[in-house]
C-alpha positions as CSV (number, residue, x, y, z in Angstrom):
1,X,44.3,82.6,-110.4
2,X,47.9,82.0,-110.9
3,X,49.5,81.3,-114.3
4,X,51.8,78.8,-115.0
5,X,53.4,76.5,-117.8
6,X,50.4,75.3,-119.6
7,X,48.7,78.0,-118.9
8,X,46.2,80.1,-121.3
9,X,48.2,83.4,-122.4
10,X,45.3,85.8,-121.4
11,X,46.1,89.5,-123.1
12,X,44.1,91.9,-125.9
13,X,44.4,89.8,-128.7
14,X,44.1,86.0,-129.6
15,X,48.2,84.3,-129.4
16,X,48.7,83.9,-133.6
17,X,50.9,80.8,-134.1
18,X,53.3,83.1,-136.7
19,X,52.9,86.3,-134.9
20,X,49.9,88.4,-137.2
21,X,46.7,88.5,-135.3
22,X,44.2,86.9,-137.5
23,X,41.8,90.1,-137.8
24,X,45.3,92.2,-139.5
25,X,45.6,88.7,-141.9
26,X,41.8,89.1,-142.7
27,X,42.5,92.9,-143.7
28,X,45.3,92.5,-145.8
29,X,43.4,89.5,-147.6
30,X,40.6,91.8,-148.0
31,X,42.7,94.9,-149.5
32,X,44.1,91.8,-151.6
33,X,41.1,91.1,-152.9
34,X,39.5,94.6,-153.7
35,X,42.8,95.6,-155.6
36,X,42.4,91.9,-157.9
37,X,38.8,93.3,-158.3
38,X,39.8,97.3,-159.4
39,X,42.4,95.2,-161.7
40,X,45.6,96.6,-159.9
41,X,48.7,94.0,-160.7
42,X,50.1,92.1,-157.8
43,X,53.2,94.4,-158.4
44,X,50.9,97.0,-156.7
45,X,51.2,94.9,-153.3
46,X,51.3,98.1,-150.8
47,X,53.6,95.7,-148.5
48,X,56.4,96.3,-151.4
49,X,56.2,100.3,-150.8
50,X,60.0,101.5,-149.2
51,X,57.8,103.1,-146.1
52,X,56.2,99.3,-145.6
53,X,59.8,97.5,-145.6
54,X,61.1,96.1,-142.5
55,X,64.0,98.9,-142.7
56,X,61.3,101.7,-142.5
57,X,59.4,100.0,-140.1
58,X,61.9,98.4,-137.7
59,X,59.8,94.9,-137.9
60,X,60.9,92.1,-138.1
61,X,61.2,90.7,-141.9
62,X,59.0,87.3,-141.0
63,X,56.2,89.3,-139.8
64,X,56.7,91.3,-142.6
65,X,56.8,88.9,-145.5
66,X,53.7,87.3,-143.6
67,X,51.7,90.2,-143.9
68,X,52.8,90.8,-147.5
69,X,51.8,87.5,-148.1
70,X,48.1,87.8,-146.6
71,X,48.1,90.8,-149.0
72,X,49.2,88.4,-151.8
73,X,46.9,85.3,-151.3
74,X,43.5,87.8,-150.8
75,X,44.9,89.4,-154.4
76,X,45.1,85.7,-156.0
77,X,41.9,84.4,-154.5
78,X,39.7,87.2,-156.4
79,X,42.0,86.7,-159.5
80,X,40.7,83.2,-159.0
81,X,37.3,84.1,-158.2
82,X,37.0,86.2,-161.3
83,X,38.7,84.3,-163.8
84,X,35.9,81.6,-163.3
85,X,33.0,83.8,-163.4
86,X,30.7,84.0,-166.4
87,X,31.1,86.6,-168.5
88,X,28.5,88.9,-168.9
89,X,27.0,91.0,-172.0
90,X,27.4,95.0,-172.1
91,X,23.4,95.0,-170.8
92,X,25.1,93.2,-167.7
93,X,23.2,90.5,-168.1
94,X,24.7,87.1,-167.8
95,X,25.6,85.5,-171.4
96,X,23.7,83.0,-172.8
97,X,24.9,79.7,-174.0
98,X,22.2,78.1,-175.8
């Protein structure tokens, strides 16, 4: 079959509109999220380490900042997440209201 304009890009992984591959975004959002849940600060974001900067790693700083940000919005979901939950006794039981 030839390929054309219009044509279905056919290689490894599926075509990302902003360049991350949506299993690497799912990762990061999932480190994101375990470090909300051990309680690490979004300061901790291991996108912001010098050997993770686009001058270390020779990417570009879009794809960067994308990926820093897919760390960033799995970290604020769980923040979320557990800012709403109920709080529970030191038994670990859920507190009652009544």
């Amino acid at each position: 079959m030839k390929s054309g304009p219009g044509s279905p890009r056919r290689s490894g992984r599926p075509a990302e509109r902003d360049g991350l591959p949506s299993a690497e975004r799912a990762e990061l959002q999932r480190q994101g999220a375990k470090a909300a849940a051990r309680g690490d600060e979004t300061s901790e974001n291991p996108m912001t380490h010098p050997s993770n900067l686009p001058t270390s790693t020779g990417e570009s700083r879009g794809l960067w900042q994308k990926r820093k940000d897919a760390w960033q919005s799995g970290h604020d979901a769980q923040s979320k997440a557990d800012d709403k939950a109920e709080p529970f006794t030191p038994n670990g039981s859920a507190k009652d209201e009544h």
